[in-house]
N, C-alpha and C positions, 0 to 999 in steps of 0.2 A: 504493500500500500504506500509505502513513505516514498519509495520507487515513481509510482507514478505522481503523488503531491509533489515530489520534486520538477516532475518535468510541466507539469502544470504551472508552478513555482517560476520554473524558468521562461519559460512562452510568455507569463505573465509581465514576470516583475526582472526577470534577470537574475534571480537569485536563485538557492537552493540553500536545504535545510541541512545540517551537519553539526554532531553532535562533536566537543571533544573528547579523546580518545586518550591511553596513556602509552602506545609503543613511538618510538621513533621513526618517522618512513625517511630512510634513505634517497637523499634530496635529487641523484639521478632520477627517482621516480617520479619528483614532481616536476623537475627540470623538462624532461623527456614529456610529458603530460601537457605540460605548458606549451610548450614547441609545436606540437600535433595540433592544438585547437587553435594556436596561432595562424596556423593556414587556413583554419577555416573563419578569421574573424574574430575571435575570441581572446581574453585572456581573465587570470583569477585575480580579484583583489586580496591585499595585502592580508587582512582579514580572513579570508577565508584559506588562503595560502596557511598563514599559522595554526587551523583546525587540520587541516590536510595534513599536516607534517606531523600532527600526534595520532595518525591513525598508522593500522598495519597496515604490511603489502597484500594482505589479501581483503580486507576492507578497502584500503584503498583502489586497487585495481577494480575492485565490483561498482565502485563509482563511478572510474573512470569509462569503464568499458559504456554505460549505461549513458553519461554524459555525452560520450561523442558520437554515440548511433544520435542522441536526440540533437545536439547540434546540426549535425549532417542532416538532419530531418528537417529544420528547420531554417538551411538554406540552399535546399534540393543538391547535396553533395554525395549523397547515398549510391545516386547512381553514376554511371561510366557514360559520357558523351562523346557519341559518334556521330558527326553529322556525316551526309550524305557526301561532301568533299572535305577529307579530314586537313587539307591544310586551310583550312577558312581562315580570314579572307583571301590570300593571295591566291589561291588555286583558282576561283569563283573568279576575281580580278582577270587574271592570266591568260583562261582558257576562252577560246573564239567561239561567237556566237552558237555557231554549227557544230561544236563539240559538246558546247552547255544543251541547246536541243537533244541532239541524240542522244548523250546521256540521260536525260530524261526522259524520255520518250520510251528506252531500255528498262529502265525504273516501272514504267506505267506499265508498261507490258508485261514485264516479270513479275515484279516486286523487288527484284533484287536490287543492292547499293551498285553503283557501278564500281565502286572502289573495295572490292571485298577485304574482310580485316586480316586474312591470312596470304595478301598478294605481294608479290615484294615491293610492286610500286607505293601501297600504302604502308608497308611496314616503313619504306624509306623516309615516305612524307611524316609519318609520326614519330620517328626519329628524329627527326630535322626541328619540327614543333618540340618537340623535348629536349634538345638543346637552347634553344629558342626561349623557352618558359625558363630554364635552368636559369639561364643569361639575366633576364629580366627579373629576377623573384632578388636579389641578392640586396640591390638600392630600394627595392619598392619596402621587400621586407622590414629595412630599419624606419621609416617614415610612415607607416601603416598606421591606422588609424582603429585600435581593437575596442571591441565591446566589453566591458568589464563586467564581471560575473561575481555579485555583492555573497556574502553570507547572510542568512537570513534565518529566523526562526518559526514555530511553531503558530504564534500569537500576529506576528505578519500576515502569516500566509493566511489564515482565517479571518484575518480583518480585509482582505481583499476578496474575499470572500463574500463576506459580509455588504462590502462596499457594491458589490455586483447588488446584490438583493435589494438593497439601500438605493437603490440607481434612481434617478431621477428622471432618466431617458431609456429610449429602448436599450436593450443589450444585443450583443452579437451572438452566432451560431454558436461561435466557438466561448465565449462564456458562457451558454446554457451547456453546452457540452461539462465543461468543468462543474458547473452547479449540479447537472446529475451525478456527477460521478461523486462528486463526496458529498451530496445528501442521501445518498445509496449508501456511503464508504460508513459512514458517521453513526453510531448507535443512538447518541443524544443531540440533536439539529436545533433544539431549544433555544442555544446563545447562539446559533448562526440568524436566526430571527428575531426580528427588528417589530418592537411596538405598531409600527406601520410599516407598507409597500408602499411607496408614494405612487408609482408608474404601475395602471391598473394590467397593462400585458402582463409584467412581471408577477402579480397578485396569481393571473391564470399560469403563469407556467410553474412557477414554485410551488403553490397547492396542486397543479396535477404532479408535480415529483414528489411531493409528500404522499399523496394518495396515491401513485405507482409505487411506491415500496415500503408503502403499510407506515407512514410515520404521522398521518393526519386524525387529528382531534377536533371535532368541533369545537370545542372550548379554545384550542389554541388559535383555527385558523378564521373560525365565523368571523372574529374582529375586522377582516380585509375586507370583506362583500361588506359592499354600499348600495350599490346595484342591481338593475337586471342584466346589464352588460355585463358585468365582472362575472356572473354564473354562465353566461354565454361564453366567456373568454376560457372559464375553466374546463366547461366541455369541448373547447376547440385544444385545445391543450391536452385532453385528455385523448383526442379522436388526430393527434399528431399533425392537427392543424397550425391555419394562420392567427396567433392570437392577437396580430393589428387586427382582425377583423377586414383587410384590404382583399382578398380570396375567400371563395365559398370554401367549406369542409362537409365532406361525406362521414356523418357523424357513426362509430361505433356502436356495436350494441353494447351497452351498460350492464352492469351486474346490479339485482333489486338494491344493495345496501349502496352501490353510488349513488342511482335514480334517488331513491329516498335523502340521501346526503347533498345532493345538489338541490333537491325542492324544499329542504329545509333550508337554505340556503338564500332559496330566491323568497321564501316566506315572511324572513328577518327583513327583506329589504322594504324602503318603505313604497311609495309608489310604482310600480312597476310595469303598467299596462304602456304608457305613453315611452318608457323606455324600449319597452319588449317592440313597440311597433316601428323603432328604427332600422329594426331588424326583422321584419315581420317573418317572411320565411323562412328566414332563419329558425326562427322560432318554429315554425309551425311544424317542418321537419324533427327538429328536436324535440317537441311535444309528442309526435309518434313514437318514437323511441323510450320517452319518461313517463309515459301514461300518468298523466297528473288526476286522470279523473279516477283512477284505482287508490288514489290517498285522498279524496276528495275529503273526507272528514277531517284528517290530518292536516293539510295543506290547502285550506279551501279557499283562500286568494289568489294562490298559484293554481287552481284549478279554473278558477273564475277568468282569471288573464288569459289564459289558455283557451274559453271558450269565446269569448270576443275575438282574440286573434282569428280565430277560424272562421266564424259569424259573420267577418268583414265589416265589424258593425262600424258607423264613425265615432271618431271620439277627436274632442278640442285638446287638440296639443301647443306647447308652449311655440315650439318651431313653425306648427300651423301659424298660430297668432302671430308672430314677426313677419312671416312673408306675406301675410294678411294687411298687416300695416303697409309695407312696402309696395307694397302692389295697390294699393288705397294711395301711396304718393304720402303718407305721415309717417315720416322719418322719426318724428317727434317720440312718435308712442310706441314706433320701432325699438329706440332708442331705451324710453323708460322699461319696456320689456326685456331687453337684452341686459338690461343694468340688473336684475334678478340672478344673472350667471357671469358674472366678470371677466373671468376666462373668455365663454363667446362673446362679449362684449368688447374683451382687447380685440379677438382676431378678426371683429368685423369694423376697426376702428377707422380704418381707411374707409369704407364706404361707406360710414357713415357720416364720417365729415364730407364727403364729397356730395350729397344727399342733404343734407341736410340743411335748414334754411339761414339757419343757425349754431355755425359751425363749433361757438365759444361757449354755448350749452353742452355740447358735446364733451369740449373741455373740462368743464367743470362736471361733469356726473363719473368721465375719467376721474378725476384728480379723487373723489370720494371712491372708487375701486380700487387702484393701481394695489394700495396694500392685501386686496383678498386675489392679488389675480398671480398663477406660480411664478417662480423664476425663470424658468425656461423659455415663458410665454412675452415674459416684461425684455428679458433679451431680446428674442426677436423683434419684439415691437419696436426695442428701441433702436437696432441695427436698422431695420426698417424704412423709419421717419427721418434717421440719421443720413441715409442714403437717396430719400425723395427725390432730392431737387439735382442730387447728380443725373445729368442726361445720358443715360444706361440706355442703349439700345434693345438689350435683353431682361427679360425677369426670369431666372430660374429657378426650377421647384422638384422637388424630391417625394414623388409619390408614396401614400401609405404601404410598406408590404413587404414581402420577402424578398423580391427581385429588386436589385440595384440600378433605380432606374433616372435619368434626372430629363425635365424637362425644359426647355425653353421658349420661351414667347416673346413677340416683339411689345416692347415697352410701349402701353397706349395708352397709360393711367394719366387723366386729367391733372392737372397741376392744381397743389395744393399752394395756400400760401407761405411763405417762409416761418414767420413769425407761430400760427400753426404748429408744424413740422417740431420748431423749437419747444415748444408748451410741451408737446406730446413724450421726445425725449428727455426734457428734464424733469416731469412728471416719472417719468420709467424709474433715470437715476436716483431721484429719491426715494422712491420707493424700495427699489433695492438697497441703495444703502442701508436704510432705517433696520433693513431685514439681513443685511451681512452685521452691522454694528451689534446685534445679541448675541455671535456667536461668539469663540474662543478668542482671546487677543493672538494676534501673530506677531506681535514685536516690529522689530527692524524688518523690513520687506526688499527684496530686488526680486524686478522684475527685467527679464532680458526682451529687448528690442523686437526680437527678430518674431520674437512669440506674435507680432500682428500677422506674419504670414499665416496662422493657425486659427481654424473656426474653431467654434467651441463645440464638442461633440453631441450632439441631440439625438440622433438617430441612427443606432448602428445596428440596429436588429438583422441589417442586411449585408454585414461587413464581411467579407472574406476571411478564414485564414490567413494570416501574414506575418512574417519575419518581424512589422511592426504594424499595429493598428493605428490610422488618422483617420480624420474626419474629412470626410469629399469636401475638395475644393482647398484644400491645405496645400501652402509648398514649402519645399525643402529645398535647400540649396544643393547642388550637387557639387559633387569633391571635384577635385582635380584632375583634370585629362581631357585629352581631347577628342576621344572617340566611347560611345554609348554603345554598348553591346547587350542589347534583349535576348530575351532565350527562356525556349517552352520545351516541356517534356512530357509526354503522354503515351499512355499505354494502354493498348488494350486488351480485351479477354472477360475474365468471370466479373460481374460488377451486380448488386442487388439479386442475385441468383441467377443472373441470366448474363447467356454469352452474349460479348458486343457484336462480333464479328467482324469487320475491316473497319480500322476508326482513321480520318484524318483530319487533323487538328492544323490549320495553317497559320501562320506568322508573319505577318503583313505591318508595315508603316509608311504615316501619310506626311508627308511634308506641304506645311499650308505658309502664306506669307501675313504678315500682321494684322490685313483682312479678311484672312481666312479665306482666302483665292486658292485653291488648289497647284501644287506645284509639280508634284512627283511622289509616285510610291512604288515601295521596294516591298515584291511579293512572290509566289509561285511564278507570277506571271512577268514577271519582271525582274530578275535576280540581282541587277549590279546599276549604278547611274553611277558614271565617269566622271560627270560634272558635280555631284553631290555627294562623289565618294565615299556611295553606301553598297552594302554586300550584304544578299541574303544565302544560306550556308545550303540551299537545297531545299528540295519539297519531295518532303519523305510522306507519301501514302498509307503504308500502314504500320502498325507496331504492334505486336504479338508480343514482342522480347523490349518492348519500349523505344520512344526515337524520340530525339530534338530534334531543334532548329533553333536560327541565329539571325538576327540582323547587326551590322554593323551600320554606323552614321558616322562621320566625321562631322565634327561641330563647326570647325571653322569655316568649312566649303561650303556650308548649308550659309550661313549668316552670310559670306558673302555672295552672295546670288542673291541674296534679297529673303532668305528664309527663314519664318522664326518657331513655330509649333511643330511637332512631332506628334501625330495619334500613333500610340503602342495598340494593337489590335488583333485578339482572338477568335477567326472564326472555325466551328463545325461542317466544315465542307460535307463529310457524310451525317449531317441534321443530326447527330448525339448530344443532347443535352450533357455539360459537362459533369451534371450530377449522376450521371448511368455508365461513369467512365471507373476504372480502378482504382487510375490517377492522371490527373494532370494539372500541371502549372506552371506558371510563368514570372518573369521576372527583371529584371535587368542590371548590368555592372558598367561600373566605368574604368573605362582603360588610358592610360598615358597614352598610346597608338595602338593601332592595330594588332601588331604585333608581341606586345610586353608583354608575355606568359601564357599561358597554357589558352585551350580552348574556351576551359570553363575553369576559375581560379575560384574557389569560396571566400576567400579574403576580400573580394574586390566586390562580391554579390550586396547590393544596398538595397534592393526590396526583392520579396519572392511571395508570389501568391498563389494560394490554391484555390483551383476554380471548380467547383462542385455546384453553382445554381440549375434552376432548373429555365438554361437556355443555352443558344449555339453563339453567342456571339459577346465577348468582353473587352471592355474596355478600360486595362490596367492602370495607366498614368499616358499624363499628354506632357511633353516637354515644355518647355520657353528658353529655347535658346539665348534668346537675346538678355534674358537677365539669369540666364545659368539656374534654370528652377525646373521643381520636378512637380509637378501639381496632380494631388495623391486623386484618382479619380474611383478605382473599385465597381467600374459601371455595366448593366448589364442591357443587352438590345437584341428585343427578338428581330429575328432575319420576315423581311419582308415577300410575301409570297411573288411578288411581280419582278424582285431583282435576283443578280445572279448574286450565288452562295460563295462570293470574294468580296475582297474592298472595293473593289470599283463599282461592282453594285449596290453598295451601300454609302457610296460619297454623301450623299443628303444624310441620313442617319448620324455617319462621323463628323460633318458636319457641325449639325446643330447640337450632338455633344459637346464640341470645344467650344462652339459660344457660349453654353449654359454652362461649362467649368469654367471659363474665364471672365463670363460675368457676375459671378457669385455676389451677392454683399448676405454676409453670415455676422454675428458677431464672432468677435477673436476672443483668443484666451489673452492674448494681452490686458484689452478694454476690460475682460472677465474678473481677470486678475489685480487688475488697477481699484476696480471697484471695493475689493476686498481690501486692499492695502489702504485704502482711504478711511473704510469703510469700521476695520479694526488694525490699523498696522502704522507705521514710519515709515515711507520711501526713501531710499538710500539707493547710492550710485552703486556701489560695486558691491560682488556676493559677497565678498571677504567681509563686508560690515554684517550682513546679514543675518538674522535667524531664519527664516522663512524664506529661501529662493525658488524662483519660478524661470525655468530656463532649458534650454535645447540637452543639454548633458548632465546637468544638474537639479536636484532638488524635484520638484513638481515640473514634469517635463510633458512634452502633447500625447507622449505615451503611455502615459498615467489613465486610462481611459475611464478607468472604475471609479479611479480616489475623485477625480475631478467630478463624476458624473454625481456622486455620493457625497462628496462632504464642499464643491463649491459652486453645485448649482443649487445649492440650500432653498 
């Protein structure tokens, strides 16, 4: 068990649990230990280095061995990369037109590589690569830039934990992953449980893991349900649905003591019919299934709801009456009704000043909400109004649901006034304030710069597996060099019980210019541009035994042609949703040139994603050349039936993805973080004065996805 809490531990937080020990480990063995994850990226802190050293060599080694499978796992090193031309790029560079076809062509027809691994012409070429990499590891080595791997304990690890539950925003796959596994692992979940679930998703999926493995009580869990959603949420959760509610779910047949446990459930809540009919058939399928009129005695409200829903009877709803108003042209009374829910009142707040006759009423019925409306909601409001009067061509938006989707539209919001815009956001900031100032003091505060490139995380329900988890629309700087190198790997065969049978996975990028004019793309169809000295390593069809692929870009050739975005892009040419696959994923490194080390070097890997949704086409990160940034995107886009199954049939699609990632206005964890230090702290210039820092490698960093979601969107 502590086995896997550690590599959960690690994915998480960087850290790992380690007890000390009382033998001596003979410091070759750590020496030698350190050296090995050194190439993969890694190295141990100082801290945990002195735990290391009071263990045995056969303690030690069972660490070790377990540590570097999950490294390697965690930045696709696990496996051996063959691309279809093993000396990429210069072979792809080199060879004539006519020789790149018929190789291909030999490929399509066979299946086979033209370059088989046991030829002497390829033993040569990776020979040659292997002195090559040799050459190049030697300078890069000393100036590398490793991830340090903290020592960490018991009480840690369970508060990040905690922090997931605690979450204020959706969470990701891969944190419900973890959440099952040790409220499964755990005999007593009691302190992993929090007086409240703020984030009603989270309410349904944590009570259906307590109820799949026997650890829910009504006494403990009834507290959560408010609602008749939140009982709807738990049966979606229960039936290994969508708990945003954004997706139908073909609900399971229940066992009598759930049905009974969940109608008690919906019994406690108070009102319930005008909820139930936001979801009506929702309901009414799940009413088949709960036979509410078998506990009629029992449950005779929830049976009563139940017969109305079915009845079609009408009934005056809250949301009836507001579109009632609006559609009667009385903003007015729209207004006073939406002020009963504060929440829908921020997020209708823009149309109702634009509505309204009297826009500074509006104001003022604001200024009496802002304190009952969440934190999460006062952010985006305030990022919002903060952004109006910027003339953004685009507004983008990130649909409810499991697929990772973003969309964009042209900006055609009437103009607010300035003065307006101001009220609204400093109305927001005070409110938060007032509401960061109860927490905890932080003391001395730094806050790093750079943290405005980073939105503040709201929604990751639909985040990928990743090397590192951020928030769409975020960028990173990237390191040093002058050539970007992507690279996918997928395999096919047994997946969900069922054979794939021939899977190909292609690896495709778009070069657009700062109007997002299409410039050139490097794909199956197109392997190499001379003038934008880019290389794609082959297009490998199928993978039984596993296959990459590669794209190479040189940065400066691109910028000077006039080039500034790069779309990185995943599609299913044979239509497999990537969730039906073994494995596949993608990722990208940066290289000093083309040539500085191996094919695939794990030290150099700065993001690697696993794609498991349920679609054929993703889209990993977009570049920006021109300011040397990576812009975290995690997107997903079904293929349209009218184009063909490549990039060039979907230009429009990748398209209006990179306007809608590069017109974001999000709040930042900066602005996030500023409010807090104001709020309970001391701003101070450098971390060295600090207690509390907020920064790229330090302290509360964007990677923090839990602590931040739990303890600073309060």
């Amino acid at each position: 068990m502590s086995s896997i809490y550690n590599e959960i531990y690690l994915r998480r937080s960087r850290k790992v649990m380690m007890e000390w020990g009382v033998d001596y480990l003979p410091r070759t063995y750590l020496a030698s230990a350190m050296k090995n994850i050194e190439r993969l990226g890694f190295t141990f802190s100082k801290s945990l280095m002195a735990v290391l050293g009071t263990q045995s060599v056969e303690a030690f080694t069972a660490f070790y061995m377990e540590l570097e499978g999950q490294l390697k796992e965690m930045v696709g090193a696990k496996h051996t990369y063959k691309p279809m031309y093993p000396d990429f790029p210069k072979q792809v560079m080199d060879m004539s037109d006519a020789e790149l076809y018929l190789e291909a062509m030999l490929h399509y027809y066979t299946l086979e590589l033209p370059f088989e691994e046991d030829s002497p012409k390829t033993k040569a070429l990776q020979t040659e690569a292997s002195q090559k990499a040799e050459l190049s590891q030697k300078p890069r080595a000393k100036t590398a830039k490793l991830n340090v791997i903290e020592l960490g304990d018991k009480t840690d690890f369970f508060n990040s934990i905690k922090d997931v539950i605690g979450s204020k925003s959706s969470i990701s796959p891969t944190d419900k992953e973890h959440l099952a596994f040790v409220i499964e692992m755990e005999d007593d979940v009691s302190e992993l449980l929090p007086q409240e679930i703020p984030l009603k998703e989270n309410v349904g999926f944590v009570v259906g893991l307590l109820m799949k493995f026997g650890k829910a009580t009504g006494e403990e869990i009834g507290k959560y349900f408010k609602t008749a959603t939140d009982v709807l949420r738990l049966a979606t959760a229960l039936s290994d649905g969508d708990v945003s509610l954004a997706a139908n779910t073909v609900y399971r047949k229940f066992k009598r003591s759930e049905r009974k446990f969940m109608l008690s459930l919906l019994e406690q809540c108070g009102t319930i019919v005008e909820d139930m009919l936001r979801y009506r058939n929702r309901w009414i399928r799940l009413g088949e299934i709960l036979h509410p009129s078998e506990y009629r005695s029992r449950y005779p409200k929830s049976a009563d709801a139940f017969d109305i829903l079915r009845s079609g009877q009408t009934v005056d709803t809250f949301g009836g009456r507001v579109e009632q108003a609006l559609r009667w042209h009385n903003p007015r009374l729209a207004a006073e009704l939406l002020a009963e829910r504060p929440g829908e009142f921020a997020r209708r707040l823009d149309h109702l000043l634009r509505v309204h006759e009297e826009p500074y009423e509006v104001i003022i019925l604001f200024s009496d909400l802002a304190g009952k409306v969440s934190t999460p909601v006062l952010l985006q409001v305030m990022a919002h109004f903060g952004g109006r009067l910027s003339k953004n061509a685009w507004r983008t938006f990130f649909p409810k649901g499991n697929v990772a989707k973003a969309v964009a539209i042209k900006n055609e919001l009437p103009c607010l006034a300035a003065d307006i815009c101001e009220s609204v956001v400093s109305l927001c900031r005070e409110a938060l304030l007032d509401r960061f100032a109860k927490l905890p003091s932080l003391g001395k505060v730094y806050i790093d710069e750079r943290l405005r490139e980073h939105n503040v995380p709201f929604a990751m329900r639909s985040a990928s597996k990743s090397l590192r988890t951020l928030s769409r629309g975020s960028r990173l700087a990237m390191p040093e060099g002058n050539t970007i190198r992507f690279f996918l790997w997928w395999k096919e065969g047994l997946a969900n019980g069922v054979y794939t049978d021939r899977v190909d996975i292609d690896l495709s990028a778009v070069m657009y210019n700062s109007k997002w004019e299409y410039m050139e793309h490097i794909s199956y169809t197109n392997l190499r541009s001379a003038k934008y000295k880019a290389a794609h390593s082959g297009d490998i069809v199928t993978a039984p035994k596993g296959a990459c692929e590669f794209i190479d870009i040189d940065i400066p050739s691109v910028l000077q042609y006039g080039g500034r975005y790069v779309v990185a892009s995943l599609n299913s040419f044979t239509s497999h949703p990537f969730c039906d696959l073994p494995e596949c994923y993608a990722g990208w490194m940066m290289r000093r040139r083309p040539d500085s080390g191996e094919i695939f070097e794990p030290a150099t890997v700065a993001d690697k994603i696993d794609l498991a949704a349920d679609t054929q086409i993703s889209i990993p990160v977009i570049l920006d050349l021109q300011k040397r940034q990576v812009i975290w995107c995690d997107l997903a886009l079904k293929r349209h039936p009218g184009f063909y199954n490549n990039v060039e049939g979907n230009q429009s699609g990748l398209t209006a993805i990179g306007r809608a990632m590069t017109s974001i206005v999000k709040p930042s964890l900066y602005d996030l973080f500023l409010l807090h230090a104001e709020a309970r702290g001391e701003l101070v210039s450098t971390a060295a004065e600090a207690e509390a820092t907020f920064g790229l490698d330090e302290g509360i960093t964007p990677f923090h996805t839990a602590t931040i979601m739990a303890e600073y969107i309060a």
